[in-house]
C-alpha positions as CSV (number, residue, x, y, z in Angstrom):
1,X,114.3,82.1,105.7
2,X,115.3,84.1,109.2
3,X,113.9,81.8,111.5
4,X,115.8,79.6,113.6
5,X,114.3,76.3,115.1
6,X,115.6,74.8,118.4
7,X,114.1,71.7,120.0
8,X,114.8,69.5,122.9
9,X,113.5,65.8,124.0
10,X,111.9,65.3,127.3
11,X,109.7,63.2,129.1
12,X,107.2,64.6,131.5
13,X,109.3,64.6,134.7
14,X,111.8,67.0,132.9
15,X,109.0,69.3,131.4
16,X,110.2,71.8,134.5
17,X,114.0,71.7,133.2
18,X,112.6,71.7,129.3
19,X,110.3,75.1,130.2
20,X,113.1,76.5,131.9
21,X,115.1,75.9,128.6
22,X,112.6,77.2,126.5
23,X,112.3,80.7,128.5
24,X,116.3,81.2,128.2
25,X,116.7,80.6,124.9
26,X,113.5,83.5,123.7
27,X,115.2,85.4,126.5
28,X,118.4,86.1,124.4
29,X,117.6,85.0,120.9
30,X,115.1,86.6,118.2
31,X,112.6,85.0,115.7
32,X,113.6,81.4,116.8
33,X,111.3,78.9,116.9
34,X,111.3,76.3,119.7
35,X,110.0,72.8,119.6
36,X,109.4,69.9,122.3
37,X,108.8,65.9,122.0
38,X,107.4,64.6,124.8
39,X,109.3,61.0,125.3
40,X,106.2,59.8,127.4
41,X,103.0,58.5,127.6
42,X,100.8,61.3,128.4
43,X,97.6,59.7,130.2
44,X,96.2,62.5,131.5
45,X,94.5,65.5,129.0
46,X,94.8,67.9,132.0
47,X,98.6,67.2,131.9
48,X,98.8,67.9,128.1
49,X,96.9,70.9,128.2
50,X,98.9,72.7,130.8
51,X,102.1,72.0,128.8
52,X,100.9,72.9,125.5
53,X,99.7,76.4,126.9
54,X,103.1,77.6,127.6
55,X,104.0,80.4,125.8
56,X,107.6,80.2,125.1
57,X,107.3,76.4,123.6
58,X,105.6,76.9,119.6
59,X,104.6,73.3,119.2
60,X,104.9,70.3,121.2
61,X,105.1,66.9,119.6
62,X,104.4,63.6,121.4
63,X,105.9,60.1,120.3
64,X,103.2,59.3,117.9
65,X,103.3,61.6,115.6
66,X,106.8,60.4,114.7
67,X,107.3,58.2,111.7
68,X,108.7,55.2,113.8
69,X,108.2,52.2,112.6
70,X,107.2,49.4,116.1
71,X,107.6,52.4,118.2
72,X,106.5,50.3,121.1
73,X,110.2,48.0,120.5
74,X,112.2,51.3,121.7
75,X,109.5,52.3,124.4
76,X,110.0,49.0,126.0
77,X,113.5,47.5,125.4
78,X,115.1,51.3,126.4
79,X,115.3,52.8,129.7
80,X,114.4,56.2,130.5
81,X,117.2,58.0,129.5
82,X,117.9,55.6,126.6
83,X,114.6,56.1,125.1
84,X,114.9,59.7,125.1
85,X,118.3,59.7,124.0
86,X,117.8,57.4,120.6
87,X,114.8,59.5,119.5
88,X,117.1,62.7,119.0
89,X,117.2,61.7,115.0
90,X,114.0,60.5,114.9
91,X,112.7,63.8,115.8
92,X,115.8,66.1,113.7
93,X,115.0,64.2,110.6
94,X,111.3,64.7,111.0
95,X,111.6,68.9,111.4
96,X,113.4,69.5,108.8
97,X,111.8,67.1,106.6
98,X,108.2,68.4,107.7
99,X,109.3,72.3,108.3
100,X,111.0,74.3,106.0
101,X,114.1,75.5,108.4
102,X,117.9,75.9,107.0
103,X,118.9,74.0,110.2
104,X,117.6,72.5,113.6
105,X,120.0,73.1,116.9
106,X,119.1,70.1,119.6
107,X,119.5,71.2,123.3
108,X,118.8,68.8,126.2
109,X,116.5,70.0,128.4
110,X,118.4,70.6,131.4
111,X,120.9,73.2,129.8
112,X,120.1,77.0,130.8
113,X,121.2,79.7,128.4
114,X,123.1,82.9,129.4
115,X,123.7,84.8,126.3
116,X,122.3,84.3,122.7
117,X,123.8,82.0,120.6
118,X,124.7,84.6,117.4
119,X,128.1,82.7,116.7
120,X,126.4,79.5,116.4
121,X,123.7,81.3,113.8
122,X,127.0,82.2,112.3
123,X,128.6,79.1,111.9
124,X,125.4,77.5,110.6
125,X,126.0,78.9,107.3
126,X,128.9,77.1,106.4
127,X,128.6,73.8,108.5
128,X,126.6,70.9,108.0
129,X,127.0,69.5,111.6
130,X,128.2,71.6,114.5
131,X,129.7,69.7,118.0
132,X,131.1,70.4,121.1
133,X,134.0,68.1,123.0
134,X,133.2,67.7,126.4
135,X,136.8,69.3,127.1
136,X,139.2,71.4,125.9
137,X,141.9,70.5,128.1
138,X,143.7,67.3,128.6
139,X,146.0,68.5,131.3
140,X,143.7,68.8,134.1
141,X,142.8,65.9,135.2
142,X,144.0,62.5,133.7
143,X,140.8,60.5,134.9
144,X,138.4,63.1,133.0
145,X,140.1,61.5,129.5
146,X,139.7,58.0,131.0
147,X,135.7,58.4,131.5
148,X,135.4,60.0,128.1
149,X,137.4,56.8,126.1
150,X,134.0,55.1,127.5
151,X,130.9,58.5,127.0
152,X,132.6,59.6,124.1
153,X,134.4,62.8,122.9
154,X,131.5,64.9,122.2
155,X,128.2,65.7,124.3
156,X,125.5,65.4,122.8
157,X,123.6,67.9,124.9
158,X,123.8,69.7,121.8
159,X,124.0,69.0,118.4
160,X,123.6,71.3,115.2
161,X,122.4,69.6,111.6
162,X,121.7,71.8,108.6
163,X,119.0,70.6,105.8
164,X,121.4,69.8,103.6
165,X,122.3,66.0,102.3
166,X,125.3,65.9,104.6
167,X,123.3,66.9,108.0
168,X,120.2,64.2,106.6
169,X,122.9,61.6,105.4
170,X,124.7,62.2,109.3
171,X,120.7,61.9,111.0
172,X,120.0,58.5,108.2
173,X,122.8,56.6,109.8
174,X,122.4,57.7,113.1
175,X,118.6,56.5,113.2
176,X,119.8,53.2,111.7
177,X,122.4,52.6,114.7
178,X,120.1,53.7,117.8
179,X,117.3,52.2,116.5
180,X,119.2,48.8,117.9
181,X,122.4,50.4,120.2
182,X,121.7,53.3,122.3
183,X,122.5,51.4,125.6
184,X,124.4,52.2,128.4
185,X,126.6,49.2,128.6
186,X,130.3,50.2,129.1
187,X,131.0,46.5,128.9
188,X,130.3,46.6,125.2
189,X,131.5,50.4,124.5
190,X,128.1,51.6,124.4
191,X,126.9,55.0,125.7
192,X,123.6,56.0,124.5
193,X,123.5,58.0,121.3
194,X,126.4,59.6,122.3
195,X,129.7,57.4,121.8
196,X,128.5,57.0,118.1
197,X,129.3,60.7,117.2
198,X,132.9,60.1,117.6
199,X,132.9,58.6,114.2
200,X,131.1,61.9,112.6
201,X,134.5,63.7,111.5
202,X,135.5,60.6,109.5
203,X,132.5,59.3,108.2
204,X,131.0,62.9,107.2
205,X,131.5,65.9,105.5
206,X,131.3,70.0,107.3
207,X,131.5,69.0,110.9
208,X,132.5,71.5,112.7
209,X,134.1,71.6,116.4
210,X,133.1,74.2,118.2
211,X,135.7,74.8,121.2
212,X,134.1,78.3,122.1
213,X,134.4,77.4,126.1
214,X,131.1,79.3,126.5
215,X,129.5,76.8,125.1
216,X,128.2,73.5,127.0
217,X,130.0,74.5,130.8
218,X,129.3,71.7,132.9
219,X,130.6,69.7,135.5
220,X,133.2,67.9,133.6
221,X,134.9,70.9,132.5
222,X,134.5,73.4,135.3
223,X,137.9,72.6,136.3
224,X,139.4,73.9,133.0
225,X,136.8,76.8,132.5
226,X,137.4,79.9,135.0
227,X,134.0,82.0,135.5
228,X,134.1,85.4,136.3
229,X,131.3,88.2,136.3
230,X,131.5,91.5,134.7
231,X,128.4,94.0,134.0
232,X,126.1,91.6,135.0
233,X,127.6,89.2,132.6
234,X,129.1,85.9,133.0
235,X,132.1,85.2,131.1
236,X,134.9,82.3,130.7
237,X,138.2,82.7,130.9
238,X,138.3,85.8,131.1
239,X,137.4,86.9,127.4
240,X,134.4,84.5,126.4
241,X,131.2,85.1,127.0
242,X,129.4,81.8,129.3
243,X,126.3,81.0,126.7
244,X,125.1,77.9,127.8
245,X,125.6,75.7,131.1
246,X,124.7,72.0,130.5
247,X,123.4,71.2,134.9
248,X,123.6,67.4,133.9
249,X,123.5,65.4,137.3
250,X,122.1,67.9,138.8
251,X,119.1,67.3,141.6
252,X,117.6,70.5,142.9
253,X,116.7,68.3,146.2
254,X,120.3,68.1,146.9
255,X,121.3,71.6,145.6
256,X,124.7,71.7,148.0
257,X,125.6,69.4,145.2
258,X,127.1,70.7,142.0
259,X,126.3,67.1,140.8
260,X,124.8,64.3,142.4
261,X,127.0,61.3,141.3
262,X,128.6,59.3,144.0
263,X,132.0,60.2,144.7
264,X,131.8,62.8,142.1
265,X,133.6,65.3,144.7
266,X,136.5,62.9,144.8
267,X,137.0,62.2,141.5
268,X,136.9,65.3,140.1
269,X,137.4,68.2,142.9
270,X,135.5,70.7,141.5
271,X,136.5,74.4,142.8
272,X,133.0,75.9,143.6
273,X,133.4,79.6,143.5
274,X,130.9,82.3,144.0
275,X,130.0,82.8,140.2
276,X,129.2,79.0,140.2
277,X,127.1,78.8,143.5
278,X,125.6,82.2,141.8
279,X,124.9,80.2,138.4
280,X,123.1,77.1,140.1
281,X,121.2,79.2,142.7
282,X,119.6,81.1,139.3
283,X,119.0,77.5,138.1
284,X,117.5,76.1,141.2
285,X,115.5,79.1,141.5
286,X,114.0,79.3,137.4
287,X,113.5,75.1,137.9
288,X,111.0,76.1,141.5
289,X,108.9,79.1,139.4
290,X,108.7,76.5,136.1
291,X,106.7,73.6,137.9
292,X,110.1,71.3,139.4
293,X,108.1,70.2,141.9
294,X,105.1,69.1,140.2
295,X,106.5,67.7,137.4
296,X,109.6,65.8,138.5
297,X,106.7,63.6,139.8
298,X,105.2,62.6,137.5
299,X,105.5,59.2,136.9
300,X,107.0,57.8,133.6
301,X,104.5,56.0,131.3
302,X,106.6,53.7,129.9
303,X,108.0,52.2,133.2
304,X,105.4,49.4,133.9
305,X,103.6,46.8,132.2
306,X,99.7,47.2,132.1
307,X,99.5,45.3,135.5
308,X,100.9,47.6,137.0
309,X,104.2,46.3,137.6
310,X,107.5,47.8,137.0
311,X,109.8,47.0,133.8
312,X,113.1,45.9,135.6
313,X,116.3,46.3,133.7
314,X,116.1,42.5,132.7
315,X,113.0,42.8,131.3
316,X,114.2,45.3,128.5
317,X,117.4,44.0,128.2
318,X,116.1,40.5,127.5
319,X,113.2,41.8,125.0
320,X,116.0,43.8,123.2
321,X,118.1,40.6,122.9
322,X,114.9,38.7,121.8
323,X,114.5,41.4,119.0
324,X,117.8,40.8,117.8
325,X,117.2,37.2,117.4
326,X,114.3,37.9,115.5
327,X,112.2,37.0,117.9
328,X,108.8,39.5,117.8
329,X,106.3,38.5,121.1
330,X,103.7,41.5,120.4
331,X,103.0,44.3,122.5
332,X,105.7,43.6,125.4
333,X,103.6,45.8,127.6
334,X,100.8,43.5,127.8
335,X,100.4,40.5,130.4
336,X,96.9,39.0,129.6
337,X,97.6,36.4,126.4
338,X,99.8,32.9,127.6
339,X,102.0,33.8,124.9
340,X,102.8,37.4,126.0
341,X,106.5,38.5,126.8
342,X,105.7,39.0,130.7
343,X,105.0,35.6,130.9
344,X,107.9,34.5,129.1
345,X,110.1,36.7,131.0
346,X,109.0,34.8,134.4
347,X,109.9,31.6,132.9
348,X,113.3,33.1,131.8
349,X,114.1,34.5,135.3
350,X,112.6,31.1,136.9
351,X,115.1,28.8,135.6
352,X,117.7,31.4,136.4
């Protein structure tokens, strides 16, 4: 089978960053196939329609056509990010049990490719699960291995998993741990689905590490990574070619800012040369053409109970910990019944 299959997780807001994603990768890639799951409700057909029509995007999958069993626990008890973060097995084991594809490549949506990704086709062959490290360089910057004793070795921006009973035994286990712990909560060494993957090269077999620094440039490695521009081509270090650049933090409303994190500057002094201002003013500009300012806001469907009021931190923390007890209250979204989790939770926060 030649095709190649390439998916990323989003929820609405994103769907400018996901598009923009989707355009790159047919941009330098052949026969590959790319897929979308829409972490969201979508409560407007209009909404569904107009991302559905896109050209570069083959299929588009929404949260209920996954095999999930109480879907509504994650939708709730997980933020945002957390939500969209612990479906990433979910919706890998799903492909490649429902499509017949050698191997599925997860990309987050707001990563922009530069070149094709041939070597990682390549290494496919061989390797059950493919990985990158956020760095490649330990003698930089002392504070950058600090933060990643907490977010992990690896980002999981990007992950490769071959249909093979490695890559579904790797996606089995992973489903079984975010299914209760893909938090943030530094407190408790938690950081989403990532943190987990540090235990893949002992626990599994045909990982691979993947230190091509082409691959996954971002913000937390800029420092280590020089970029330079030849032909109209990007490269790093002078003899790789950039492939992908991971814009995490990234807020096109404050585009001065290679990331918007506060006191990012001072932590990290990034040196912002021309190539990079060069990079993000290409990204800024595809985000514009693909929509950013319609759909960054649009709101998110799981951020409210049916009232109409917001889901505050507490409220999903404390379901989750209820859930853990055992402790099932129904739809948490709902507010009508006496018995219903809203009601519960002002009682909780009451006696506070």
């Amino acid at each position: 089978m030649n095709r190649k299959l390439i998916c990323t997780i989003a929820s609405l807001n994103y769907f400018a960053q996901a598009k923009s994603l989707a355009d790159s990768i047919l941009k330098y890639n052949r026969n590959v196939d790319f897929f979308i799951l829409i972490a969201d409700k979508v409560y407007d057909n209009s909404i569904k329609d107009k991302i559905e029509s896109v050209e570069s995007i083959k299929k588009v999958f929404y949260v209920e056509d996954l095999p999930i069993e109480n879907i509504v626990e994650l939708e709730f008890k997980y933020d945002i990010v957390e939500f969209n973060t612990a479906l990433k097995p979910f919706f890998l084991e799903y492909l490649l049990n429902r499509f017949d594809y050698d191997s599925v490549v997860y990309i987050d949506p707001d990563i922009l490719l530069f070149n094709n990704l041939k070597k990682l086709f390549e290494l496919q062959k061989s390797n059950s699960i493919i990985l990158t490290p956020h760095l490649l360089d330990n003698t930089k910057n002392d504070k950058q291995i600090i933060d990643f004793l907490s977010y992990g070795i690896f980002n999981l921006g990007f992950i490769s998993v071959k249909n093979d009973i490695n890559g579904k035994r790797l996606l089995s286990w992973w489903k079984s741990i975010l299914k209760d712990y893909c938090y943030l909560d530094l407190n408790r060494s938690l950081a989403w689905d990532q943190k987990w993957m540090d235990f893949a090269p002992a626990l599994f077999d045909s990982v691979y590490i993947l230190k091509d620094p082409g691959y996954n440039f971002a913000y937390w490695n800029m420092n280590e990574r020089v970029i330079t521009k030849r032909r109209n081509a990007f490269y790093v270090n002078s003899k790789y070619k950039l492939t992908f650049v991971h814009f995490s933090h990234y807020r096109p409303q404050y585009k001065d800012k290679i990331a918007y994190i506060d006191d990012f500057e001072l932590r990290y002094k990034i040196r912002v040369t021309p190539e990079i201002t060069e990079i993000f003013q290409t990204y800024y500009d595809t985000l514009m053409k693909n929509g950013y300012e319609y759909y960054s806001k649009l709101p998110y469907g799981f951020s409210c109970f049916d009232n109409g009021e917001p889901i505050q931190a507490a409220h999903r923390r404390l379901y989750g910990n209820l859930l853990r007890l055992n402790r099932h209250i129904g739809n948490p979204f709902e507010t009508s019944s006496e018995d219903c989790f809203y009601n519960y939770s002002q009682k909780v926060f009451l006696n506070l």
